[in-house]
KOLVEX-637909 format. One record per residue: residue number from 1; residue in three letters; x, z, y of N, C-alpha, C, O in turn. Coordinates in Angstrom, 1 decimal. Example, Ala and Ser with C-alpha at 12.3 -4.5 7.8 and 13.67 -1.06 7.14 Angstrom:
<nodes>
[node 1 'ALA' [13.2 7.8 -5.7] [12.3 7.8 -4.5] [13.2 7.8 -3.3] [14.2 8.5 -3.3]]
[node 2 'SER' [12.8 7.1 -2.2] [13.7 7.1 -1.1] [12.9 7.9 0.0] [13.4 8.0 1.1]]
</nodes>
This chain:
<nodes>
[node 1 'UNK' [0.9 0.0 -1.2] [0.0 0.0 0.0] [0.9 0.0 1.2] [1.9 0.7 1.2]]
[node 2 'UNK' [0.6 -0.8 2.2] [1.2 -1.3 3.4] [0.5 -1.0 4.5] [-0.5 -1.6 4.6]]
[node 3 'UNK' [1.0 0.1 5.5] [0.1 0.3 6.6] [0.4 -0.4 7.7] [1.6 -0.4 7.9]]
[node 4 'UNK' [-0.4 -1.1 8.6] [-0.6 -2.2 9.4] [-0.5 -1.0 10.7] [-0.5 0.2 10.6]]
[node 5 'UNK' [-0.3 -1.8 12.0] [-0.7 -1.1 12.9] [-1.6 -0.3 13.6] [-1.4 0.8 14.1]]
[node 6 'UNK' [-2.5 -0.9 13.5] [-3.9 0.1 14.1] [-5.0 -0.1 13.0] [-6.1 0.3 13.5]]
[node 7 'UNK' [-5.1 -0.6 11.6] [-5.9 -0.7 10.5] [-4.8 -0.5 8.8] [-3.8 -1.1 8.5]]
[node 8 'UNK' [-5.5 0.3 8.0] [-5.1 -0.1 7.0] [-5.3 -1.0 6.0] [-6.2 -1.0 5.2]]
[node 9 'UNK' [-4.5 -1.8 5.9] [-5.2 -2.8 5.0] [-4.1 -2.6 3.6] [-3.0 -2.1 3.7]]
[node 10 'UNK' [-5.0 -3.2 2.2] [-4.0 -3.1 1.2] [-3.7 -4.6 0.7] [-4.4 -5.6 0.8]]
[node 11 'UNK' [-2.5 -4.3 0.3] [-1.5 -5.6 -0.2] [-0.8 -4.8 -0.9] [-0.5 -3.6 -1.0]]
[node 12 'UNK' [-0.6 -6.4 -1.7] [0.0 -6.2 -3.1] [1.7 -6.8 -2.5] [1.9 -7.9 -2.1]]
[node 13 'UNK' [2.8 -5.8 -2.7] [4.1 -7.0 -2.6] [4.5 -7.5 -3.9] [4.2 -6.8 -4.9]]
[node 14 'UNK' [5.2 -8.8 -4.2] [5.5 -9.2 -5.2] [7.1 -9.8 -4.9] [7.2 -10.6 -3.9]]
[node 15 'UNK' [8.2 -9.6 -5.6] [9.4 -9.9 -5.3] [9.0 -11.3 -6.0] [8.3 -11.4 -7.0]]
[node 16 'UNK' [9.8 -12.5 -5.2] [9.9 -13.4 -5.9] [11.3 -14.0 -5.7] [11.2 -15.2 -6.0]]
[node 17 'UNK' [12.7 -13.7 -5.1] [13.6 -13.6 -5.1] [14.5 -12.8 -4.5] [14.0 -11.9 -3.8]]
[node 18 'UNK' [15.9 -12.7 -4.6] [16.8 -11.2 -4.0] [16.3 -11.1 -2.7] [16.1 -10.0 -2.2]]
[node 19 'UNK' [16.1 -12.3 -2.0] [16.0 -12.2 -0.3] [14.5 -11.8 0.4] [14.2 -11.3 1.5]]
[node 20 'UNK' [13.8 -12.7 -1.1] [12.3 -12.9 0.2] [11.4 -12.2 -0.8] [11.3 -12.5 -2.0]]
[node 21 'UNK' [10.7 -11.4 -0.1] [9.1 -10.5 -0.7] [7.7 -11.0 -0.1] [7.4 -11.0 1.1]]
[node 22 'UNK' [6.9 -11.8 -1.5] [5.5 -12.6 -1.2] [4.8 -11.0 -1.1] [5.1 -10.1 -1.8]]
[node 23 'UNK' [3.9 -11.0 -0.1] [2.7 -10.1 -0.2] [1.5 -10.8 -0.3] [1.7 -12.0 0.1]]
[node 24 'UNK' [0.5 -10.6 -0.6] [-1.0 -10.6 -0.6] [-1.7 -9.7 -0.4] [-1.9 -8.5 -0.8]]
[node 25 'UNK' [-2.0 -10.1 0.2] [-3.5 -8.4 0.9] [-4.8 -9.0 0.1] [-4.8 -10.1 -0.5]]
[node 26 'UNK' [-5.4 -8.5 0.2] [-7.3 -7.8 -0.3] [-8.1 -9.5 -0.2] [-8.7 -10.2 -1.0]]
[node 27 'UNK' [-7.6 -9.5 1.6] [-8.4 -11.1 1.7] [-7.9 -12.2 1.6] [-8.2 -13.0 2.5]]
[node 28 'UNK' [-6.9 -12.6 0.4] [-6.3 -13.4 0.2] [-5.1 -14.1 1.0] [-4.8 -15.2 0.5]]
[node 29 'UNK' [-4.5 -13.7 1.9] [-3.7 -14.1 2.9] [-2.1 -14.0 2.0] [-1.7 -13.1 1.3]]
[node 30 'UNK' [-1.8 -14.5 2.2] [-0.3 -14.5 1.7] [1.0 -14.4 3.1] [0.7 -14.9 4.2]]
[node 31 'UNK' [2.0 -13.8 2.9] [2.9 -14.1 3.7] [4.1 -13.4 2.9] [4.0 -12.4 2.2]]
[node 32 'UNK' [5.3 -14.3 3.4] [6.6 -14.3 2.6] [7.2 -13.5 3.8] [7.2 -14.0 4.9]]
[node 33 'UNK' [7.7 -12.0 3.6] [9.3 -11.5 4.3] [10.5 -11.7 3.7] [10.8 -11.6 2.5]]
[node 34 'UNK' [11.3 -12.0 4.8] [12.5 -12.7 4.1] [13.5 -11.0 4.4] [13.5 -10.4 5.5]]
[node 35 'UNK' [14.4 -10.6 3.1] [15.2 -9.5 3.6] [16.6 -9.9 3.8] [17.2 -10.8 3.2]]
[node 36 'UNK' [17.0 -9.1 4.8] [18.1 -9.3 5.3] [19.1 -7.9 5.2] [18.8 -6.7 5.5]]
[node 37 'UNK' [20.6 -8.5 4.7] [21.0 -6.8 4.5] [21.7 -6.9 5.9] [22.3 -7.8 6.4]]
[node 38 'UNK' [21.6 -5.5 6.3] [22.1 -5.0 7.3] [23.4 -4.6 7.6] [24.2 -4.9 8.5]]
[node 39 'UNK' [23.7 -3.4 6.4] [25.0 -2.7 6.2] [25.8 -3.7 5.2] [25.2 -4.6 4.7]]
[node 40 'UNK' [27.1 -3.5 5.1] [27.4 -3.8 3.9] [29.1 -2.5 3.6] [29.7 -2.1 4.6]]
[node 41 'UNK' [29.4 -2.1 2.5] [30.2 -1.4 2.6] [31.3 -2.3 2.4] [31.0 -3.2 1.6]]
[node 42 'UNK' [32.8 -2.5 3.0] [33.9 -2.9 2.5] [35.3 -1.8 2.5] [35.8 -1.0 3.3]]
[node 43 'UNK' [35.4 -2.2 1.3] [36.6 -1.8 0.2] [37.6 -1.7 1.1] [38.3 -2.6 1.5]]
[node 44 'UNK' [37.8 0.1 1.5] [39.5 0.4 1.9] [40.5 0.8 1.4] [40.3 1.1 0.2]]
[node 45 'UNK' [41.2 1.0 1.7] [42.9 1.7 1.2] [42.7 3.3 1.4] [42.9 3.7 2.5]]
[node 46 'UNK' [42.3 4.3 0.4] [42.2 5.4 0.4] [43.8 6.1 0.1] [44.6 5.4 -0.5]]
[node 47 'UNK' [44.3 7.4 0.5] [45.6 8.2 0.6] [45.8 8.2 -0.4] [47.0 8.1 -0.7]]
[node 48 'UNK' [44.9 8.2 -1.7] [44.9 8.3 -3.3] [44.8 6.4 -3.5] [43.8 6.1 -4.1]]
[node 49 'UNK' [45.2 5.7 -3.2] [45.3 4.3 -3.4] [47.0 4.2 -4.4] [48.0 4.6 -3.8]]
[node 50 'UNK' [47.0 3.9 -5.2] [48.3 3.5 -6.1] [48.4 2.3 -5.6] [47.4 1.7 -5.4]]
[node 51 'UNK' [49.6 1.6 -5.3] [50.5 0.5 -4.5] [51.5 0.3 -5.9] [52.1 1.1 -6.5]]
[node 52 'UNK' [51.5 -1.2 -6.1] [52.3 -1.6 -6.6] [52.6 -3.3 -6.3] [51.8 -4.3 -6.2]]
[node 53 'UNK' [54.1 -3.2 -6.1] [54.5 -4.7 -5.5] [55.5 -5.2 -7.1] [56.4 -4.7 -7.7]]
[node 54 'UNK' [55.1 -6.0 -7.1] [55.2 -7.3 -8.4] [55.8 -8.2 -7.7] [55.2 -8.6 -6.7]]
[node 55 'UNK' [56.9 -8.9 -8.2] [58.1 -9.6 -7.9] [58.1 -10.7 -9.5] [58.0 -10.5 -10.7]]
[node 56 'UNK' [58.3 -11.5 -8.8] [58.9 -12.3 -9.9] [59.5 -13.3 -9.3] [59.3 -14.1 -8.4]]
[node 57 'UNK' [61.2 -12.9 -10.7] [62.4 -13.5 -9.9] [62.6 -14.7 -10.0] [62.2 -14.9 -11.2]]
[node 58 'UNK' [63.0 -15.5 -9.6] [63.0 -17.1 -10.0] [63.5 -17.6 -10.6] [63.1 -18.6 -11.3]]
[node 59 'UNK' [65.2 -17.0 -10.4] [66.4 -17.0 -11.2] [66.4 -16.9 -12.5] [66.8 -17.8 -13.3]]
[node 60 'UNK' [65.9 -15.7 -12.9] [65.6 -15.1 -14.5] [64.1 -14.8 -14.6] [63.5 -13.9 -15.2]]
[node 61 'UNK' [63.8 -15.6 -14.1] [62.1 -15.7 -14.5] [61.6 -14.7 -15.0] [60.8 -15.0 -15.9]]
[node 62 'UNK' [61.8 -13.3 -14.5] [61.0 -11.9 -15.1] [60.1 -11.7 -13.8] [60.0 -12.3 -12.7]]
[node 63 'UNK' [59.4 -10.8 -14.4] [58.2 -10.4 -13.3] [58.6 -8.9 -13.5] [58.5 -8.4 -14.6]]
[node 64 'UNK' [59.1 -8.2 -12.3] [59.2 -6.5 -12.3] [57.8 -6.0 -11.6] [57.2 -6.8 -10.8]]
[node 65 'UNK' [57.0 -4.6 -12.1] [55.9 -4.6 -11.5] [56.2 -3.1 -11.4] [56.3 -2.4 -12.4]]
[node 66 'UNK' [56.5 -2.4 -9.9] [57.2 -1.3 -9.9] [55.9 -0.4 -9.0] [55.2 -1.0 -8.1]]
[node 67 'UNK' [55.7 0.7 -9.1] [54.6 1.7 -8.0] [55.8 2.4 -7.2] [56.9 3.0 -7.4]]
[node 68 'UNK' [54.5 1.9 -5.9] [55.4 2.9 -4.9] [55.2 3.6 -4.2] [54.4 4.4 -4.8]]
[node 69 'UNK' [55.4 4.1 -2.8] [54.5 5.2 -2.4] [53.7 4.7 -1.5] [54.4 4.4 -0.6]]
[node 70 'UNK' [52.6 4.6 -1.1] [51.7 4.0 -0.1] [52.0 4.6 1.2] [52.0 5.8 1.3]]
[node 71 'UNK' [52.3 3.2 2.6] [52.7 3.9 3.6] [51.3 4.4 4.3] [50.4 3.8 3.8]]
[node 72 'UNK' [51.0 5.1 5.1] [50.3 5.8 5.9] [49.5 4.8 6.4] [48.2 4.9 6.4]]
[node 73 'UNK' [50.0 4.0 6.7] [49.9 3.1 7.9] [48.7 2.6 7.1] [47.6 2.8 7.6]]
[node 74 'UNK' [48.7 1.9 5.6] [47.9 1.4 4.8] [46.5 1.9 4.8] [45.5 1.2 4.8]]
[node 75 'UNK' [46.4 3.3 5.0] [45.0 3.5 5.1] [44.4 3.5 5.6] [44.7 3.6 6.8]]
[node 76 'UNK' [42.8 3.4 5.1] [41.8 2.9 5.8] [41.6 1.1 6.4] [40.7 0.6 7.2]]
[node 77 'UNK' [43.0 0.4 5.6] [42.5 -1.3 5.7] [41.8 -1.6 5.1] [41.7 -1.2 3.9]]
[node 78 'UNK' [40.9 -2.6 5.4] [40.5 -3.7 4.0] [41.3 -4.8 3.4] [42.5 -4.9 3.5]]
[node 79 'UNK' [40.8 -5.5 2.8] [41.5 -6.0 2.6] [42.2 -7.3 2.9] [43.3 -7.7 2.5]]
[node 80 'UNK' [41.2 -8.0 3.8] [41.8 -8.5 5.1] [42.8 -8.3 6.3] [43.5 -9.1 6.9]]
[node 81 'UNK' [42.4 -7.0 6.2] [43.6 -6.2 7.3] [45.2 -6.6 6.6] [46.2 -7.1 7.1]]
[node 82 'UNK' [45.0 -6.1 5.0] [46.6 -6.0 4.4] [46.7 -7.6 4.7] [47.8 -8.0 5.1]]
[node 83 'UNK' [45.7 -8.3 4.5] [46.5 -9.9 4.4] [47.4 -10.4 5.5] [48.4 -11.2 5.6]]
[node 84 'UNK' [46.8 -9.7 6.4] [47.0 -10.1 8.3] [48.9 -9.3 8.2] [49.9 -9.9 8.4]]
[node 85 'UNK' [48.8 -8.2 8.0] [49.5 -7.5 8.3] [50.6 -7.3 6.9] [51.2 -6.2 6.8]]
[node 86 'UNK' [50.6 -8.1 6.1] [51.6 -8.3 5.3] [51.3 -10.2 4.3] [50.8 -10.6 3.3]]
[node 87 'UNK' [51.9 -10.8 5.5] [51.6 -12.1 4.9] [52.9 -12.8 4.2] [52.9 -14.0 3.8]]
[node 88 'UNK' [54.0 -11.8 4.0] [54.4 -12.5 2.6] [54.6 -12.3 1.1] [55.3 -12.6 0.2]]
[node 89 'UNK' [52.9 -11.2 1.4] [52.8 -11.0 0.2] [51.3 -11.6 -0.5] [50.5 -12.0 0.3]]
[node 90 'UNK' [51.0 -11.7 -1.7] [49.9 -12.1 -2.2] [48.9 -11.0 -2.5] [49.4 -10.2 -3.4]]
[node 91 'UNK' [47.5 -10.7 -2.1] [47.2 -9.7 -2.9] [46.4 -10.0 -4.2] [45.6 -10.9 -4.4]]
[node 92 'UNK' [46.7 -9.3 -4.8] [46.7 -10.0 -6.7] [45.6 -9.3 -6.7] [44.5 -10.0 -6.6]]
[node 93 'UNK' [45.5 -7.9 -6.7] [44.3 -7.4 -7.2] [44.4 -6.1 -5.6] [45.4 -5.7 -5.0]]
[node 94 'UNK' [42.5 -5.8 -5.6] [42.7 -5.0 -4.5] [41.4 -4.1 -4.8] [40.3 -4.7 -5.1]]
[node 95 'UNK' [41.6 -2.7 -4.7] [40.4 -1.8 -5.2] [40.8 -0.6 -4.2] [41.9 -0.6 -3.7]]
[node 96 'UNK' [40.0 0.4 -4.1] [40.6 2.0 -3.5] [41.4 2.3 -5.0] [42.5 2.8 -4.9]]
[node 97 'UNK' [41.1 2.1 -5.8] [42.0 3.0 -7.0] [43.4 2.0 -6.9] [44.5 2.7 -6.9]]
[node 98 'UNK' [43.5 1.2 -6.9] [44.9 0.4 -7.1] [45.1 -1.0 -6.3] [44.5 -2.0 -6.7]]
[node 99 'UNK' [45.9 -1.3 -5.4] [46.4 -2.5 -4.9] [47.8 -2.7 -5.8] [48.7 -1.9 -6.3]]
[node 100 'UNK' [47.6 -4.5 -5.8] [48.8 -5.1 -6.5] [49.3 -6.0 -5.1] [48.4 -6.2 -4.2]]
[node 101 'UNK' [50.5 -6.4 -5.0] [50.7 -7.1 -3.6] [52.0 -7.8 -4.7] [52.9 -7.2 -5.3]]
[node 102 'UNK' [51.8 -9.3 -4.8] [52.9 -10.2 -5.4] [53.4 -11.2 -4.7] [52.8 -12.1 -4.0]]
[node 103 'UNK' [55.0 -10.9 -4.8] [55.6 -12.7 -4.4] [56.4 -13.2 -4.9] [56.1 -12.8 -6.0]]
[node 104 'UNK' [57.2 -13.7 -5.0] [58.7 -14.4 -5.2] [59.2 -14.0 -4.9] [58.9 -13.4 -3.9]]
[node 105 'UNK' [60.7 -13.9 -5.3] [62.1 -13.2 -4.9] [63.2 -14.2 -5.6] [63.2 -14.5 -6.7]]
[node 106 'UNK' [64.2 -14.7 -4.6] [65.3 -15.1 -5.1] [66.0 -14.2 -6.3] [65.7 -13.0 -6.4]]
[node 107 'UNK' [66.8 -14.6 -7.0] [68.4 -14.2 -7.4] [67.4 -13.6 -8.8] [66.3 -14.0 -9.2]]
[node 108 'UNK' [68.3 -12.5 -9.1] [67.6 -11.7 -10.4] [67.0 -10.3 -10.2] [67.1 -9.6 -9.2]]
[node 109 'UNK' [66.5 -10.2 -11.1] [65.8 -8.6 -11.0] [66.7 -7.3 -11.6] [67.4 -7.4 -12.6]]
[node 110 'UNK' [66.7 -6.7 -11.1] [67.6 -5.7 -11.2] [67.9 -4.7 -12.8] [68.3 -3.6 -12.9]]
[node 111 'UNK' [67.5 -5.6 -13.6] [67.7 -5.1 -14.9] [68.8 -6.2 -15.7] [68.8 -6.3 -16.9]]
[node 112 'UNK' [69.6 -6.7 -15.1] [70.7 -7.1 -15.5] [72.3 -6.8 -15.7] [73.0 -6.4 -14.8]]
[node 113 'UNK' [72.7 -6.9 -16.7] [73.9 -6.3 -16.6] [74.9 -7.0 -17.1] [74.6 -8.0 -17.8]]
[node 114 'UNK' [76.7 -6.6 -16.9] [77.5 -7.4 -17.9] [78.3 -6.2 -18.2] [78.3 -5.1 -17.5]]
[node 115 'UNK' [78.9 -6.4 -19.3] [79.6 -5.7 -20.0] [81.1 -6.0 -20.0] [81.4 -7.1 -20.4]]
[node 116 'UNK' [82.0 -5.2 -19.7] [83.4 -6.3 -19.6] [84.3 -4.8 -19.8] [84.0 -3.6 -19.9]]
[node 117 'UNK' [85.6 -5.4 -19.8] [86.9 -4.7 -20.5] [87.4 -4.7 -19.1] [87.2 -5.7 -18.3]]
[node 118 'UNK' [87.9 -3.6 -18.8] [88.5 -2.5 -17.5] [89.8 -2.1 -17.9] [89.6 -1.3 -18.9]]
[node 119 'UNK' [91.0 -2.3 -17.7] [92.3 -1.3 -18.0] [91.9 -1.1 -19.3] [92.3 0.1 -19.6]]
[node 120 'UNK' [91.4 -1.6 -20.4] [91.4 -1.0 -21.5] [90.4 -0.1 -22.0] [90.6 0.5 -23.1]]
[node 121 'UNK' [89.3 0.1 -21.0] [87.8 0.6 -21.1] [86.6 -0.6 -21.1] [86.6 -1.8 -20.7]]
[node 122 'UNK' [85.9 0.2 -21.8] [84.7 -0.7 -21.5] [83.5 -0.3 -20.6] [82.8 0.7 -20.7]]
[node 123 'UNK' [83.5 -1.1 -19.8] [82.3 -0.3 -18.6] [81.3 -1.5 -18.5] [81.2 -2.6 -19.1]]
[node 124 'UNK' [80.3 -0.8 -17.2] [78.9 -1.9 -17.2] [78.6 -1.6 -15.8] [78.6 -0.6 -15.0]]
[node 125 'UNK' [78.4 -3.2 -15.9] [78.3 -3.3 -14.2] [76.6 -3.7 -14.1] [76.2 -3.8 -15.2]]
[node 126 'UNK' [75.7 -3.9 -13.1] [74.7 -3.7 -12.9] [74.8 -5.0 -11.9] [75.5 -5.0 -10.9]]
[node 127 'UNK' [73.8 -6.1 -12.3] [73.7 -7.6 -11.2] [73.1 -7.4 -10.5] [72.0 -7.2 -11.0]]
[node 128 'UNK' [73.0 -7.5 -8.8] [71.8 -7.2 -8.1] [71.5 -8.8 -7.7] [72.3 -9.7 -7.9]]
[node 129 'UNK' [70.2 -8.9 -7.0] [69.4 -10.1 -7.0] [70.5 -11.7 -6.6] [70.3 -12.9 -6.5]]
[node 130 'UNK' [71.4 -10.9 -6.4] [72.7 -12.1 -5.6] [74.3 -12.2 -6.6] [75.4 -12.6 -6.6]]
[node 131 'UNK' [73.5 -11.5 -7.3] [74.7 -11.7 -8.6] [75.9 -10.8 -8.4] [76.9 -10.9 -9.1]]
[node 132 'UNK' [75.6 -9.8 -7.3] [77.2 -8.8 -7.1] [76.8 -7.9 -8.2] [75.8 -7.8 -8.9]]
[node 133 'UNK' [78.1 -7.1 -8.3] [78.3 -6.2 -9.4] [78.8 -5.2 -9.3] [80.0 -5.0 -9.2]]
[node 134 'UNK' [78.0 -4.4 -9.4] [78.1 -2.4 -9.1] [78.4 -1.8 -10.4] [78.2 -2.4 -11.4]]
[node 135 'UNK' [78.7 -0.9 -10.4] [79.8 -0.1 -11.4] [78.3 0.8 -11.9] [77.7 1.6 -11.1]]
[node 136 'UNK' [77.9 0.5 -12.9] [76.9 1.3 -13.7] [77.1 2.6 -14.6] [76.6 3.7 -14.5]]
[node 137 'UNK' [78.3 2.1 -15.6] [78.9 3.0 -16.3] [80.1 2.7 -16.7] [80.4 1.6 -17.0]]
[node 138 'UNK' [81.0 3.9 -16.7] [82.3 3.5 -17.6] [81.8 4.4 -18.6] [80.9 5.3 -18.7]]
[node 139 'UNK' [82.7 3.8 -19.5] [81.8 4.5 -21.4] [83.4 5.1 -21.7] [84.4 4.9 -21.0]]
[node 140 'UNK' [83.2 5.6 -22.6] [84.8 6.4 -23.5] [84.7 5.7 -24.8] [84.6 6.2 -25.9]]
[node 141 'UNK' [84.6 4.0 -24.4] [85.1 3.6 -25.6] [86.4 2.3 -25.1] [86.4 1.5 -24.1]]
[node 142 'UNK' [87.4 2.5 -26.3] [89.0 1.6 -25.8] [88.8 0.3 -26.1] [88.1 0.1 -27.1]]
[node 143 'UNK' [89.2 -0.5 -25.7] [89.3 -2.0 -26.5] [90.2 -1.9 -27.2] [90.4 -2.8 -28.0]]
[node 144 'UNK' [91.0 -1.0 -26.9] [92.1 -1.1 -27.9] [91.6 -1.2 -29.6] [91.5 -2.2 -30.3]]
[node 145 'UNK' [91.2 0.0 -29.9] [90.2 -0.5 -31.3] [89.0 -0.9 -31.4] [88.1 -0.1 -31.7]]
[node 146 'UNK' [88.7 -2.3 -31.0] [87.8 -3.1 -31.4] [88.3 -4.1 -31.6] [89.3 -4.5 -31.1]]
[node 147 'UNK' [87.6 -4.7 -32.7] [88.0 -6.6 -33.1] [88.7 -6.9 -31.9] [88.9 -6.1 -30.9]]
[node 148 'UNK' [89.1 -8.4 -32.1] [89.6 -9.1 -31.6] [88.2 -9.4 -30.9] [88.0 -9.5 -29.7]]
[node 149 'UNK' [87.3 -9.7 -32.4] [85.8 -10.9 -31.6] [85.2 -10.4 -30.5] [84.5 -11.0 -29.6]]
[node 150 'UNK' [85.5 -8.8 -30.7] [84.7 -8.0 -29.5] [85.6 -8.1 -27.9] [84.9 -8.3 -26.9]]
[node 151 'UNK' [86.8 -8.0 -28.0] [88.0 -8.1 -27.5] [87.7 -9.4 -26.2] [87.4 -9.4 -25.0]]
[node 152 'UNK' [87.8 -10.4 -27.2] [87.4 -11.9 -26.5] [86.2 -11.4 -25.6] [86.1 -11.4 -24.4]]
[node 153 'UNK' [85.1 -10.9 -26.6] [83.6 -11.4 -25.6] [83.8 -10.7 -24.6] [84.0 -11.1 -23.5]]
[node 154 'UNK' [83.9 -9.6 -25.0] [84.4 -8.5 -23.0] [85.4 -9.3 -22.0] [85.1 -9.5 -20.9]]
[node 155 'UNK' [86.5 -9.6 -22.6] [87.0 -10.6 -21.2] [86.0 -11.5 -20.9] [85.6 -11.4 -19.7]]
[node 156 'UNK' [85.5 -12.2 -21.5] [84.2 -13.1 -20.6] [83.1 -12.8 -20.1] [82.6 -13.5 -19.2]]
[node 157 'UNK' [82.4 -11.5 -20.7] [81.4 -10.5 -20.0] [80.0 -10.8 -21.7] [79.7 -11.5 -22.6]]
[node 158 'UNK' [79.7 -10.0 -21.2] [78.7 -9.7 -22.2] [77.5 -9.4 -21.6] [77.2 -8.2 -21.3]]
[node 159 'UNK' [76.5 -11.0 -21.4] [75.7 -10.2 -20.3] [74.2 -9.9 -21.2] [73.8 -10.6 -22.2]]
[node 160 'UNK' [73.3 -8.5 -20.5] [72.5 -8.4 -21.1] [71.4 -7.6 -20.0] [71.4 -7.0 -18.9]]
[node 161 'UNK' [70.5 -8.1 -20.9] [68.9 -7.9 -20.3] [68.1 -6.3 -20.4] [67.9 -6.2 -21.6]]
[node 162 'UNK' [67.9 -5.6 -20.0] [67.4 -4.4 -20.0] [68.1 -3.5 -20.7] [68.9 -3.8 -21.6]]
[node 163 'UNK' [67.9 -2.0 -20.1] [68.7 -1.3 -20.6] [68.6 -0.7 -22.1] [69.3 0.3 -22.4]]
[node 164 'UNK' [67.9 -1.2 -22.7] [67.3 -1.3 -24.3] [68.5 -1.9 -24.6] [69.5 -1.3 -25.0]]
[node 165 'UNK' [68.7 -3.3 -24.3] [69.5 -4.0 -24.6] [70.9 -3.6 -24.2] [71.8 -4.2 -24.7]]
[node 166 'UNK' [71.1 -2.9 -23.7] [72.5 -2.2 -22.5] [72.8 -1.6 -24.1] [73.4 -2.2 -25.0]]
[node 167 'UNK' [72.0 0.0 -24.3] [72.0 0.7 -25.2] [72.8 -0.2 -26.6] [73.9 -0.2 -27.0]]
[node 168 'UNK' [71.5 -0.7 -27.2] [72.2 -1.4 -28.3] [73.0 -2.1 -28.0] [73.0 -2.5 -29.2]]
[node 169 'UNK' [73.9 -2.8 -27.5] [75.3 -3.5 -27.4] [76.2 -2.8 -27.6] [77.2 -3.1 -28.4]]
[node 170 'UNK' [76.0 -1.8 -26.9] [77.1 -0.6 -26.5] [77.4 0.1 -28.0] [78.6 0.3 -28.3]]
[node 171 'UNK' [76.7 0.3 -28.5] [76.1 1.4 -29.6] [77.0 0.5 -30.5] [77.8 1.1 -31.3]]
[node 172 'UNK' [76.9 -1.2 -30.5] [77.8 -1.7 -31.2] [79.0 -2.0 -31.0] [79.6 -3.0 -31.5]]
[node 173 'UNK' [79.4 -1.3 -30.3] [80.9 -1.9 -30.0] [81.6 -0.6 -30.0] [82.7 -0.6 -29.6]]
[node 174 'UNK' [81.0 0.5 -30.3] [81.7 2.4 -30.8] [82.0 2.0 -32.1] [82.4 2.8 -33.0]]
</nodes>
């Protein structure tokens, strides 16, 4: 029941799509309201928002997908805002529980390593995205007693992919 201005009259409403509502009243009259939404809620960057920037390197074709700490600044964007205000990144996925933000990166990802003979140590150097090499670890193992075969591959470097792989190399050459 629908009250009219200065009379009540009864009508029936009948939805006949998301937007528009047919009514009929008593004396056969019809008329369609069309609805229109007013509010609409959009999706922000809450303090409790988890951030993670996904890289994928070109060089070594891995994709790193690391969390990090959400700056201040982030909250309360939508997600329009991040696009404006960080355009060289992609946003992959975007929710209050978790943003992903992806792009491309030259050189490699930072889970690379070589392995090489030092004064007669064997140590591990760590490749950053430009191929330099940082001192990761020296180990307490000699080349002095290892093969020859092992001997050779360390002067040329022994390169390897995650530190799973770091581990087991290592483990073989004690």
């Amino acid at each position: 029941m629908i009250n009219g201005n200065s009379s009540s009259i009864q009508e029936e409403a009948v939805r006949t799509d998301s937007n528009i509502i047919t009514v009929n009243n008593v004396e056969g009259q019809t008329r369609n309201t069309i609805i229109m939404q007013t509010a609409s809620i959009e999706e922000k960057v809450l303090p409790t928002t988890k951030l993670y920037l996904e890289k994928k390197y070109q060089d070594c074709k891995h994709t790193v997908k690391t969390e990090v700490e959400l700056p201040v600044e982030m909250v309360n964007m939508t997600k329009e805002e991040m696009e404006e205000n960080y355009p060289d990144w992609t946003i992959k996925e975007f929710s209050k529980d978790e943003i992903v933000l992806y792009r491309l990166a030259n050189g490699l990802c930072n889970e690379h390593f070589v392995i090489s003979d030092e004064n007669g140590v064997v140590v591990v150097y760590r490749l950053d995205e430009d191929y330099n090499k940082s001192l990761y670890e020296k180990t307490d193992i000699y080349t002095e007693y290892l093969p020859s075969q092992d001997i050779n591959r360390l002067k040329e470097g022994i390169y390897v992919y995650t530190v799973s792989d770091l581990n087991s190399e290592l483990e073989n050459l004690e």
